[in-house]
GUDRENTI-329844 format. One record per residue (C-alpha): residue number from 1; residue in one letter; x, y, z. Coordinates in steps of 0.2 Angstrom, whole numbers, plus 5000, padded with zeros to 4 digits. Layout:
% GUDRENTI-329844
  pos  code     u     v     w
  NUM     A     X     Y     Z
...
This chain:
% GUDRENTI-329844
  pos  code     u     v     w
    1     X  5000  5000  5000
    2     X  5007  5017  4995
    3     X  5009  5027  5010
    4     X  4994  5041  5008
    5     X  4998  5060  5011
    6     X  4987  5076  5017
    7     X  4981  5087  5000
    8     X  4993  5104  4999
    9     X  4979  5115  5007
   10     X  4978  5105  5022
   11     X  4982  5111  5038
   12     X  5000  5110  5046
   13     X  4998  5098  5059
   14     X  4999  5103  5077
   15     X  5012  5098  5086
   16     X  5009  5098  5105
   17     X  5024  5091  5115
   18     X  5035  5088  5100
   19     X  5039  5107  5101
   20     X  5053  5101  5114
   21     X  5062  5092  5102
   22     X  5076  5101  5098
   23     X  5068  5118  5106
   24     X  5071  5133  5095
   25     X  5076  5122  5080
   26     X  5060  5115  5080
   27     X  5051  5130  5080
   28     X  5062  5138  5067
   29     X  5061  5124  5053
   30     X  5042  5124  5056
   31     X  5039  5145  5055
   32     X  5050  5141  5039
   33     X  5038  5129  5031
   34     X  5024  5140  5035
   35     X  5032  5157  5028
   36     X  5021  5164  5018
   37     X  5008  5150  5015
   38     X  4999  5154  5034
   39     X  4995  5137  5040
   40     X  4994  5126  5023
   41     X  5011  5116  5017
   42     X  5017  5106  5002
   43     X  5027  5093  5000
   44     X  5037  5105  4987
   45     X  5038  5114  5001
   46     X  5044  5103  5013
   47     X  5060  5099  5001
   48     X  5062  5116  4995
   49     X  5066  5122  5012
   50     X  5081  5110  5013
   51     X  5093  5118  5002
   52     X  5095  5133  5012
   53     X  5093  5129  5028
   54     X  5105  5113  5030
   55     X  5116  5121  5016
   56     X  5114  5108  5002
   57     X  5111  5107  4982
   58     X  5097  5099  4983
   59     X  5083  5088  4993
   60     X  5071  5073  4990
   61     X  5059  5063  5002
   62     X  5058  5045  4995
   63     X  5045  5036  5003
   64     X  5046  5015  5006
   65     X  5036  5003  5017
   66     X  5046  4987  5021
   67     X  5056  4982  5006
   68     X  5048  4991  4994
   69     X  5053  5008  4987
   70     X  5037  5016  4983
   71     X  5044  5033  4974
   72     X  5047  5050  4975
   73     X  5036  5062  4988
   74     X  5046  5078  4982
   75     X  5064  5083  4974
   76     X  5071  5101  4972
   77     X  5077  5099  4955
   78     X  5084  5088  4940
   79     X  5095  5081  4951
   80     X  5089  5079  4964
   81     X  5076  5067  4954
   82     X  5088  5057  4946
   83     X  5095  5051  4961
   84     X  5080  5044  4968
   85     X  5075  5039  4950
   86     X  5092  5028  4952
   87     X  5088  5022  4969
   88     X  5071  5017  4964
   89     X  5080  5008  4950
   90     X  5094  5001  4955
   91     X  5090  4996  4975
   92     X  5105  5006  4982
   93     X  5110  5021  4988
   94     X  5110  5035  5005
   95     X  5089  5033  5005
   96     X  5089  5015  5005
   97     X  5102  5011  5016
   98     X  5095  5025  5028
   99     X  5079  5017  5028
  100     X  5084  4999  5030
  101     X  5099  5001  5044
  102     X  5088  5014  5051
  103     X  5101  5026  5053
  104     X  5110  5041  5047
  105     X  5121  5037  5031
  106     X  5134  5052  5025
  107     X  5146  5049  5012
  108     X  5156  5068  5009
  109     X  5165  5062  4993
  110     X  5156  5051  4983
  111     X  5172  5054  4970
  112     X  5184  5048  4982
  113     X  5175  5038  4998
  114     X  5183  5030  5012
  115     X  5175  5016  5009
  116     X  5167  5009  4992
  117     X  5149  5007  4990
  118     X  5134  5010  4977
  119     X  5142  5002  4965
  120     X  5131  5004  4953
  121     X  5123  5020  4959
  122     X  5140  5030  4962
  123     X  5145  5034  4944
  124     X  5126  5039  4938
  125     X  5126  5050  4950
  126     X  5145  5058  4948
  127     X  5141  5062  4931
  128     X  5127  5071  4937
  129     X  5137  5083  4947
  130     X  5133  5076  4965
  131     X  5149  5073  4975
  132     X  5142  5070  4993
  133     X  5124  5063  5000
  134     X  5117  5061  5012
  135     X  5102  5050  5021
  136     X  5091  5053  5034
  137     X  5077  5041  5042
  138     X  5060  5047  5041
  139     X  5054  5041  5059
  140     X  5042  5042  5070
  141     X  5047  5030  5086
  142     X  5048  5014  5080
  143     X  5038  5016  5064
  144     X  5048  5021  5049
  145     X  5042  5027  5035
  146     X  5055  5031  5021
  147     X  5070  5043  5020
  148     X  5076  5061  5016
  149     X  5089  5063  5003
  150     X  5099  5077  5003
  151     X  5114  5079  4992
  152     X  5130  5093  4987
  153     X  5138  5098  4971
  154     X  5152  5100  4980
  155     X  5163  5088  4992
  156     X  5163  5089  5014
  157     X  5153  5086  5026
  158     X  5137  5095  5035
  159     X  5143  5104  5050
  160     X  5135  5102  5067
  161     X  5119  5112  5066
  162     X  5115  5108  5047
  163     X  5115  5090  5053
  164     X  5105  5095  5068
  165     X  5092  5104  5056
  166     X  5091  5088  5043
  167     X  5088  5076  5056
  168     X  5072  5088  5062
  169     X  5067  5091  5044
  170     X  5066  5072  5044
  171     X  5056  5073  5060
  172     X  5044  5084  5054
  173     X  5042  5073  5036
  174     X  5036  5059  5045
  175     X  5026  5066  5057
  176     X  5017  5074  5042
  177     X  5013  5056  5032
  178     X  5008  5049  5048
  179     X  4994  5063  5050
  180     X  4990  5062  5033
  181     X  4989  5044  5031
  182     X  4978  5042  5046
  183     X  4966  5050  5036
  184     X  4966  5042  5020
  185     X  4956  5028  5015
  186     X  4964  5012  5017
  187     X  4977  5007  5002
  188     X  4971  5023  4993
  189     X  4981  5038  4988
  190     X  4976  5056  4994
  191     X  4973  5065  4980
  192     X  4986  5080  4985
  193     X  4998  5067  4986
  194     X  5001  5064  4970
  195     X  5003  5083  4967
  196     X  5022  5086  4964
  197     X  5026  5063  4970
  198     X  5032  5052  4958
  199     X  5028  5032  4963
  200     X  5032  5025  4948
  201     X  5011  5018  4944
  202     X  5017  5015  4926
  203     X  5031  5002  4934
  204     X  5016  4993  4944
  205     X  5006  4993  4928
  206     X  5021  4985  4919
  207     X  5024  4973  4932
  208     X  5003  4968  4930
  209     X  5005  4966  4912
  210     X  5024  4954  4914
  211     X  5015  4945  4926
  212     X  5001  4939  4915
  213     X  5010  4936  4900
  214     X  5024  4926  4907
  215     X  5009  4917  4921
  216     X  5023  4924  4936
  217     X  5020  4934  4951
  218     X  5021  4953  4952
  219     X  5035  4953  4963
  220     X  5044  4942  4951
  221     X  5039  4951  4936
  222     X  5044  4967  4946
  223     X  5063  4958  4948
  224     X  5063  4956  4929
  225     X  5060  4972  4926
  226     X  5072  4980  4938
  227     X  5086  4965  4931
  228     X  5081  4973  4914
  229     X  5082  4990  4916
  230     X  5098  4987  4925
  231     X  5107  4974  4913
  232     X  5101  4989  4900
  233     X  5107  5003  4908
  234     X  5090  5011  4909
  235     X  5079  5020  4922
  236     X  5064  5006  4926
  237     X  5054  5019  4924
  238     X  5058  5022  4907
  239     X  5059  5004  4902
  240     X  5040  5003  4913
  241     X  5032  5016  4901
  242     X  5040  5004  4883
  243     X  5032  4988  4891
  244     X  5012  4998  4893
  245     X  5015  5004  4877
  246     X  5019  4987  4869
  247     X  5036  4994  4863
  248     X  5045  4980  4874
  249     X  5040  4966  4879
  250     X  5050  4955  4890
  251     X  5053  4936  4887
């Protein structure tokens, strides 16, 4: 089920007791999100604060729900969309080991790291024009909910307070789909939701269709395609919208 999201003129949600957080912090990163749009966000909004207040290139919000990557909440820029496009694609990168090891996942110089990862993500991305990334959780106590992607055009790492302000842009992210979901209807998606997100419905649609004509399972239809579009050196998206319009078709 894709996680729903309140619609853009929603109301921000009230925090109560979470306002202790992190004290001023907290407060600031939420007047932020609220400047000039009263008491109504985005998720554009949510990623277009990033930039500037952690000091980064660019942000995106990749939302999951136990192994599966279900797309692109926001993204600043071109960028910033082809990394989670190749995170959707290829399985591997600062979102998704964020998400799965529950955990904070910096790497400062993707050109030249300490230690070698992302091995098919790594040079995609280089050639882009990102040298560092980072990964932050999207968490609400023991629920998780996806990650925040945030990334540079230039090498280093983030200093104490912009890592201080990520990890409670993160915070406020997740409290937000959790609000919002709760009032969703169950495996629906909101329709403000899909304002600005990306999750990849052609890719499920593709999968429907490899599934029926070689008699296999979604999930292992879903493999085929990502084993595709890998092996190719394609987006899956991309490789999703040929096999709906009968231009591929996978044997």
């Amino acid at each position: 089920m894709i996680i729903a999201m309140l619609p853009a003129a929603r109301r921000a949600p009230a925090w109560g007791r979470a306002a202790d957080m992190a004290g001023g912090r907290l407060h600031r990163i939420l007047t932020e999100l609220s400047a000039g749009g009263g008491d109504t966000w985005s998720s554009a909004r949510l990623c277009g604060v990033c930039p500037r207040m952690v000091g980064v290139s660019g942000a995106g919000v990749m939302l999951m729900s136990g192994d599966i990557r279900r797309g692109s909440l926001c993204t600043t820029n071109a960028v910033s969309h082809l990394i989670e496009e190749l995170q959707y694609t290829l399985g591997e990168g600062p979102c998704v080991d964020a998400y799965q090891g529950d955990m904070v996942v910096a790497e400062p110089d993707l050109a030249d790291p300490v230690t070698r990862r992302w091995f098919a993500f790594t040079s995609p991305a280089l050639e882009a024009g990102v040298r560092a990334v980072f990964g932050f959780p999207l968490r609400v106590g023991t629920v998780r909910l996806g990650a925040l992607n945030l990334y540079r055009d230039w090498p280093g790492l983030l200093n104490g307070d912009q890592h201080a302000d990520a990890l409670v842009v993160a915070y406020v992210a997740a409290r937000w789909v959790l609000e919002a979901q709760a009032g969703a209807p169950p495996d629906a998606v909101a329709a403000g939701l899909e304002i600005g997100a990306d999750f990849h419905f052609v890719v499920h649609n593709a999968a429907g269709m490899v599934s029926v004509q070689q008699q296999i399972s979604v999930t292992e239809a879903l493999i085929r395609l990502r084993a595709y579009a890998f092996s190719n050196d394609r987006l899956l998206a991309d490789v999703a919208q040929d096999v709906v319009a009968r231009r591929l078709r996978l044997d």
